[in-house]
GUFI-260341 format. One record per residue (C-alpha): residue number from 0; x, z, y. Coordinates in nm, 3 decimals, decimal comma, padded with zeros to 5 digits, always signed. Last residue first. Layout:
N
[node NUM [X Z Y]] ...
//
This chain:
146
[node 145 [-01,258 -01,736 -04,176]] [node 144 [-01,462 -01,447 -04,227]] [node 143 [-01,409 -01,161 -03,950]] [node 142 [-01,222 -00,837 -04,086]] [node 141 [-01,430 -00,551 -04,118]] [node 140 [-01,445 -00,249 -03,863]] [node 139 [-01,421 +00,083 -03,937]] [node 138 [-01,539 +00,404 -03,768]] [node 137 [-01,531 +00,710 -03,972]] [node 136 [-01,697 +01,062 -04,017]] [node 135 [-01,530 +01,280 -04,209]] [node 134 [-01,662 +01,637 -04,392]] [node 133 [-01,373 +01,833 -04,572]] [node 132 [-01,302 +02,110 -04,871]] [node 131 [-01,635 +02,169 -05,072]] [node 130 [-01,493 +02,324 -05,399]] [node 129 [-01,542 +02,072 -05,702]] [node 128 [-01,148 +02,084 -05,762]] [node 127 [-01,076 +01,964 -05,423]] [node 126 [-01,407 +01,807 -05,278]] [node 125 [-01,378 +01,564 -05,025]] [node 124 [-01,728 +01,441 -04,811]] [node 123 [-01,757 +01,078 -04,639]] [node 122 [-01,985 +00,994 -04,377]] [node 121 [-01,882 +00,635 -04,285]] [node 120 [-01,991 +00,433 -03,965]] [node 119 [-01,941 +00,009 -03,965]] [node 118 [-01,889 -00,235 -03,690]] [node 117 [-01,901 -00,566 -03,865]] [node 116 [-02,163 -00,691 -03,649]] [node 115 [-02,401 -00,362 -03,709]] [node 114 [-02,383 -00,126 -03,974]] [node 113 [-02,474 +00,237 -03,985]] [node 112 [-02,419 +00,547 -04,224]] [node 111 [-02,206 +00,395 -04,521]] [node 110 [-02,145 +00,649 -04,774]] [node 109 [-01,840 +00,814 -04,908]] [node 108 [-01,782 +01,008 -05,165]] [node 107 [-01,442 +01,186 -05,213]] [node 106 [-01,333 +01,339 -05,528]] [node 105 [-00,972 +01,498 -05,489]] [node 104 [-00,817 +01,663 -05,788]] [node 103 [-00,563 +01,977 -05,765]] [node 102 [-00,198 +01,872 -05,882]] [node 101 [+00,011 +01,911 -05,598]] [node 100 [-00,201 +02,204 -05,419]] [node 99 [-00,455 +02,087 -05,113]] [node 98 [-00,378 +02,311 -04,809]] [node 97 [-00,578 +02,527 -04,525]] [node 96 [-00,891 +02,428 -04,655]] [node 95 [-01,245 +02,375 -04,504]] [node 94 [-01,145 +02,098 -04,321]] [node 93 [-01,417 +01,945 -04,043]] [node 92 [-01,328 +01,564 -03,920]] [node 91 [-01,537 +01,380 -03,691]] [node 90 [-01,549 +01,040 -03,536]] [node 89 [-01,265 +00,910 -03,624]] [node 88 [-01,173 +00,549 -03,498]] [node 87 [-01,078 +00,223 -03,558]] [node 86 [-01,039 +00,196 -03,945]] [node 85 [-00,980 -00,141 -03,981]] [node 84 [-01,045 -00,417 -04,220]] [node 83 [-00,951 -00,690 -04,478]] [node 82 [-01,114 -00,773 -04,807]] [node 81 [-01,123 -01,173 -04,697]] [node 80 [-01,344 -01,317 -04,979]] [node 79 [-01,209 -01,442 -05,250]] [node 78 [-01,446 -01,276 -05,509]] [node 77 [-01,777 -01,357 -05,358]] [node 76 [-01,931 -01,322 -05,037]] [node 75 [-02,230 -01,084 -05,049]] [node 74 [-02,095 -00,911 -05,418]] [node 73 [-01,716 -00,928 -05,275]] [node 72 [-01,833 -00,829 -04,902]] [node 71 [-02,003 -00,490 -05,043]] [node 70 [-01,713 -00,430 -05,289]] [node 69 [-01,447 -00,441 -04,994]] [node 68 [-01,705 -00,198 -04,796]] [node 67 [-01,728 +00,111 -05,123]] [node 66 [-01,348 +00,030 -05,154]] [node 65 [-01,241 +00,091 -04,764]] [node 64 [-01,468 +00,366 -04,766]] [node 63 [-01,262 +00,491 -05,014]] [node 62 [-00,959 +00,432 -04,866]] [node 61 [-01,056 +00,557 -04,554]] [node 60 [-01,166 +00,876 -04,672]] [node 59 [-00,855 +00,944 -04,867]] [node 58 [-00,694 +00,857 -04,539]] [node 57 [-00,907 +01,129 -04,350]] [node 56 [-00,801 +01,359 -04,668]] [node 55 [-00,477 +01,326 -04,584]] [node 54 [-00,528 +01,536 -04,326]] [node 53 [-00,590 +01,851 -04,508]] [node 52 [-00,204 +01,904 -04,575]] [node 51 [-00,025 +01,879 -04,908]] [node 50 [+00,084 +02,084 -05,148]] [node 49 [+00,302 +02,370 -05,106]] [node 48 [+00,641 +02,173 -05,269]] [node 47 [+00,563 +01,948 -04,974]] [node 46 [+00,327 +01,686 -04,916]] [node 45 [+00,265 +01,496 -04,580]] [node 44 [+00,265 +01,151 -04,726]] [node 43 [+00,202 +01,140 -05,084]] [node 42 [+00,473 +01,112 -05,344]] [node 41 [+00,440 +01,530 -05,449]] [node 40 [+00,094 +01,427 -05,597]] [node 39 [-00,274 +01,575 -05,519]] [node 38 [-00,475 +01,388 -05,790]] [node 37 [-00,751 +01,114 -05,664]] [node 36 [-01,116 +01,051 -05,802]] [node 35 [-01,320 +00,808 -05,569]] [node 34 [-01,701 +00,790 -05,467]] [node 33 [-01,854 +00,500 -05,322]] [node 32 [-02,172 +00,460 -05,161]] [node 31 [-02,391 +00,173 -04,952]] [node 30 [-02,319 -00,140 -05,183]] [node 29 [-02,273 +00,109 -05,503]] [node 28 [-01,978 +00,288 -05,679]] [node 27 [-01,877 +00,570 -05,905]] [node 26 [-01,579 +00,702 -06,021]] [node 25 [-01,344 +00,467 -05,849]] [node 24 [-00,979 +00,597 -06,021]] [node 23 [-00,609 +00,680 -05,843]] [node 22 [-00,653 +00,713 -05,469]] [node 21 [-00,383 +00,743 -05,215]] [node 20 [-00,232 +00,384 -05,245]] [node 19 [+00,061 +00,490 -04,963]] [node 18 [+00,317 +00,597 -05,207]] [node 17 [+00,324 +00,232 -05,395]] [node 16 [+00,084 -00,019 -05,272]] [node 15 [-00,216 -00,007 -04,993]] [node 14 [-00,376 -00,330 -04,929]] [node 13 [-00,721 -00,236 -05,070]] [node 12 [-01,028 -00,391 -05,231]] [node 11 [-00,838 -00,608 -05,527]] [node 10 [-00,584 -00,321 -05,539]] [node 9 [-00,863 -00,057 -05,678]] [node 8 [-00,901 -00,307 -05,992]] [node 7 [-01,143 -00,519 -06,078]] [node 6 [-01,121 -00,667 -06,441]] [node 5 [-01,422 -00,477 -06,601]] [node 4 [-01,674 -00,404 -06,367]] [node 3 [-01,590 -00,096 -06,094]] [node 2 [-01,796 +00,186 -06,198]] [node 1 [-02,229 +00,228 -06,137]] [node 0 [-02,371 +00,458 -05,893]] 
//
């Protein structure tokens, strides 16, 4: 997997801003994988002074996927293509932790698993300090070109 080129930037693939952009660096990316580096921070969404709770990591999923897709339509469409989409449905989610501690890194890879008119399924896995910690499956749809 190669890293975002110069001049892209996680916002040019997602619409999240301020406590709801979830993940911090793309550490690796391709037109079927993507995999995403994100720190467990007090401003997330269901975080406490414990940490935070495993289901974040379905939107850390998301996101990513959301990345590894927007990056697919930007090389097939070019640069102003419409980056929006769904996530519709989820398939699966196993955790493997009971918590994720405010400062403990996140890498999630995801990988697209089937494609068909839009219609897409994710696998994604989360690690939490390199110790396996979730397995997603997700549904998404992309937005229709104009």
């Amino acid at each position: 997997m190669d890293m975002l080129p110069e001049g892209l930037t996680i916002e040019d693939f997602l619409p999240h801003r301020d406590g709801m952009l979830l993940v911090d660096e793309v550490v690796g990316i391709s037109t079927e994988k993507t995999a995403t580096r994100s720190i467990v921070s007090s401003r997330w969404p269901m975080t406490d002074a414990d940490g935070s709770r495993p289901l974040i990591l379905v939107e850390l999923a998301a996101q990513t996927a959301g990345i590894n897709n927007g990056w697919q339509n930007h090389l097939n469409n070019g640069p102003d293509a419409d980056q929006g989409g769904w996530m519709v449905g989820v398939k699966s989610a196993r955790f493997s932790v009971d918590r994720l501690p405010i400062g403990a890194a996140i890498i999630v890879t995801s990988e697209n698993q089937f494609e068909f008119e839009g219609f897409r399924e994710v696998h994604a896995v989360a690690t939490v300090d390199g110790v396996p910690a979730a397995e997603i499956t997700l549904q998404l749809m992309q937005a229709e070109a104009a």
